[in-house]
TISEPA-344748 format. One record per atom (N, C-alpha, C): x, y, z; residue in three letters. Coordinates in steps of 0.001 Angstrom, whole numbers, padded with zeros to 6 digits, always signed. Layout:
% residues N
XYZALA...
END
This chain:
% residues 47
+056028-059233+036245UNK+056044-057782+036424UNK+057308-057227+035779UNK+057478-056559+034920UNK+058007-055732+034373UNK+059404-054713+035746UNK+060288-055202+035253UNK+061475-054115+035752UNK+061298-052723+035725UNK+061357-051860+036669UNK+061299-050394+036178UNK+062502-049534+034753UNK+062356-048610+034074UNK+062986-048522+033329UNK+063880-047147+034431UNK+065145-047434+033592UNK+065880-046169+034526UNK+065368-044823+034235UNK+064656-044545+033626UNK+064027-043481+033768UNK+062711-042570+034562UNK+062435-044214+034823UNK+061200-043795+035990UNK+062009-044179+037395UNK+062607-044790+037735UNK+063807-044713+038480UNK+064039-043584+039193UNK+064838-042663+037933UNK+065204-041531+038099UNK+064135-040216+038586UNK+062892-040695+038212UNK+062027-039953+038640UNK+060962-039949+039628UNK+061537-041411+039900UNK+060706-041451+041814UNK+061866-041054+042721UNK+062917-040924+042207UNK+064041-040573+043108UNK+063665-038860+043349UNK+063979-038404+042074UNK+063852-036676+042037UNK+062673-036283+042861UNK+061306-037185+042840UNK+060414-036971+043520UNK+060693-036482+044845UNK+061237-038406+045150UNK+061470-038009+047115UNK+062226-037095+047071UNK+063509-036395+046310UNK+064424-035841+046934UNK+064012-034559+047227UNK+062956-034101+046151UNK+062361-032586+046628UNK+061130-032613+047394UNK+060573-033277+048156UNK+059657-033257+048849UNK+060788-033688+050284UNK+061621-034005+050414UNK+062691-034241+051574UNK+063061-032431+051418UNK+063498-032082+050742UNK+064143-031103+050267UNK+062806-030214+050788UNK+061891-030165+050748UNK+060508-028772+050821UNK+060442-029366+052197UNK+060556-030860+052853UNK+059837-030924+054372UNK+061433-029984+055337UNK+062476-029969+054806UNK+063503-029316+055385UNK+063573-027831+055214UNK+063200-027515+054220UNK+063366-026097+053745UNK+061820-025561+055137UNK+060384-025964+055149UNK+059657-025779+055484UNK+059495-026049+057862UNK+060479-026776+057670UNK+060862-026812+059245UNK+061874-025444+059136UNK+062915-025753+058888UNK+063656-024784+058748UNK+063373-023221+058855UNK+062146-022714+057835UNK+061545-021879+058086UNK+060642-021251+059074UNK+060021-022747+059586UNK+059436-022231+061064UNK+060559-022138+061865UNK+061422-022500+062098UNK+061992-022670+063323UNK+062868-021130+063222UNK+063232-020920+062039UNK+063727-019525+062266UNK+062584-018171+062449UNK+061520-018371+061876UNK+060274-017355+062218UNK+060233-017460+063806UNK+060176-018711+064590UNK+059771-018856+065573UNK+058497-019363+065828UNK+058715-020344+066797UNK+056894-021037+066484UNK+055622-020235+067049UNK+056174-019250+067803UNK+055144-018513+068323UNK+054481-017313+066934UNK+055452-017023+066281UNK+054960-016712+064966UNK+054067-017528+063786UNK+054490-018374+064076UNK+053761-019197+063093UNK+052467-019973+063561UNK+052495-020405+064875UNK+051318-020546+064970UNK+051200-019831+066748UNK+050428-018928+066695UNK+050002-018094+067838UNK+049371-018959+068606UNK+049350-018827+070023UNK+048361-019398+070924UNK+046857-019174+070447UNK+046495-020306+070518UNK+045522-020568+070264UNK+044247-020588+068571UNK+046160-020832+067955UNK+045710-021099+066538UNK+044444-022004+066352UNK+044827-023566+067058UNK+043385-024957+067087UNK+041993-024530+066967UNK+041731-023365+067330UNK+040910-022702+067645UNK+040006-022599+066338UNK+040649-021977+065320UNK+040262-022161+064027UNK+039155-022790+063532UNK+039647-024060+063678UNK+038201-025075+063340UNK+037500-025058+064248UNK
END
């Protein structure tokens, strides 16, 4: 099997770091809306 080259390296890194980066930005955002904003009683309901 073939070594990765540092360039794909570099780009499974950048990957995780912005999907770490969007799951923080995206808590973050609920928690300052407030969860009752974001999802109302009886959101489940939906489906």
């Amino acid at each position: 099997m073939a070594k990765p080259t540092i360039a794909e390296e570099l780009r499974k890194r950048q990957i995780a770091g912005l999907l770490i980066l969007l799951a923080i930005l995206v808590t973050a955002s609920i928690f300052h809306a407030g969860l009752a904003q974001v999802f109302p009683q009886g959101w489940w309901h939906v489906w």
